[in-house]
N, C-alpha and C positions, 0 to 999 in steps of 0.2 A: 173289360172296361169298368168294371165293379168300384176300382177304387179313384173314380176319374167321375167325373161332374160334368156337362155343356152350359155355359153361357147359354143365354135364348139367342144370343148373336151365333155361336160356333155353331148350334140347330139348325138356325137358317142356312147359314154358307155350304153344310153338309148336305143337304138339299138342292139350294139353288146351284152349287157348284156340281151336283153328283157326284160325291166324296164316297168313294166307297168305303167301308167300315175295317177291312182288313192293313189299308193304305196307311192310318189311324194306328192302326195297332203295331205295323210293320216299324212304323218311324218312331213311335215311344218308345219301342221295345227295342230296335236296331238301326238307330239312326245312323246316318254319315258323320253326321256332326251333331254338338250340344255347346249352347251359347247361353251361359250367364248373363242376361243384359241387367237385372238388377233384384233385390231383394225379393221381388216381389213376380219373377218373370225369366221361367227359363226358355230358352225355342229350341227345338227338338226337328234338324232338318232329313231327310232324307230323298235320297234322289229315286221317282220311279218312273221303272222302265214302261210299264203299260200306258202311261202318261204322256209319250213322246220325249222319254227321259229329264221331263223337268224335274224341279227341288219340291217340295211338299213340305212348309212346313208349320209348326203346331207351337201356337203359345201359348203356355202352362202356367198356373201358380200352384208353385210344388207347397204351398206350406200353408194351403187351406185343407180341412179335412171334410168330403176326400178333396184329393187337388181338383183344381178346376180348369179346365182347357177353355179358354176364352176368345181364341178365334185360331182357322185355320184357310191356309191355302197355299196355290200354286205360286212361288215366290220368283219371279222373274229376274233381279236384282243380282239373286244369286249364280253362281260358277262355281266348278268343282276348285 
C-alpha cells in the first residue's frame, strides 16, 4: 500500500469499521468492478465473502501522487 495515501477520514472508518488491511488490498488489486465516477474519483468494488458477502468498496483519486483513498466501506446500495 506504498503507493496509496488515507484521508484522516478513510483512517477512521478503517478502524471504526474494522476494515481489515488485506480486504483493501484485495479490492484495488482484484476488484469485481471499477467505476469512473469522475475526474477526480475512481471506486474500486469488491464483493467479500468473510463479510457476509457484501460489496466493499474504496474511493480513490488515482491522479494524486501517491493516489489517495479517501474513504472506504460496506456499500449496501450495491448487487452483483
Amino acid at each position: 500500500m506504498e503507493q496509496y495515501e488515507f484521508t484522516k477520514h478513510a483512517k477512521d472508518m478503517i478502524l471504526e469499521r474494522e476494515i481489515q488491511e488485506h480486504w483493501i488490498i484485495d479490492t484495488i488489486n482484484y476488484p469485481n468492478r471499477i467505476e469512473m465516477i469522475n475526474n477526480e474519483e475512481i471506486h474500486y468494488i469488491k464483493q467479500i465473502k468473510e463479510f457476509g458477502n457484501r460489496f466493499f468498496r474504496i474511493v480513490v483519486n488515482p491522479y494524486t501522487n501517491p493516489k489517495r483513498i479517501i474513504t472506504l466501506f460496506f456499500d449496501r446500495r450495491v448487487t452483483e
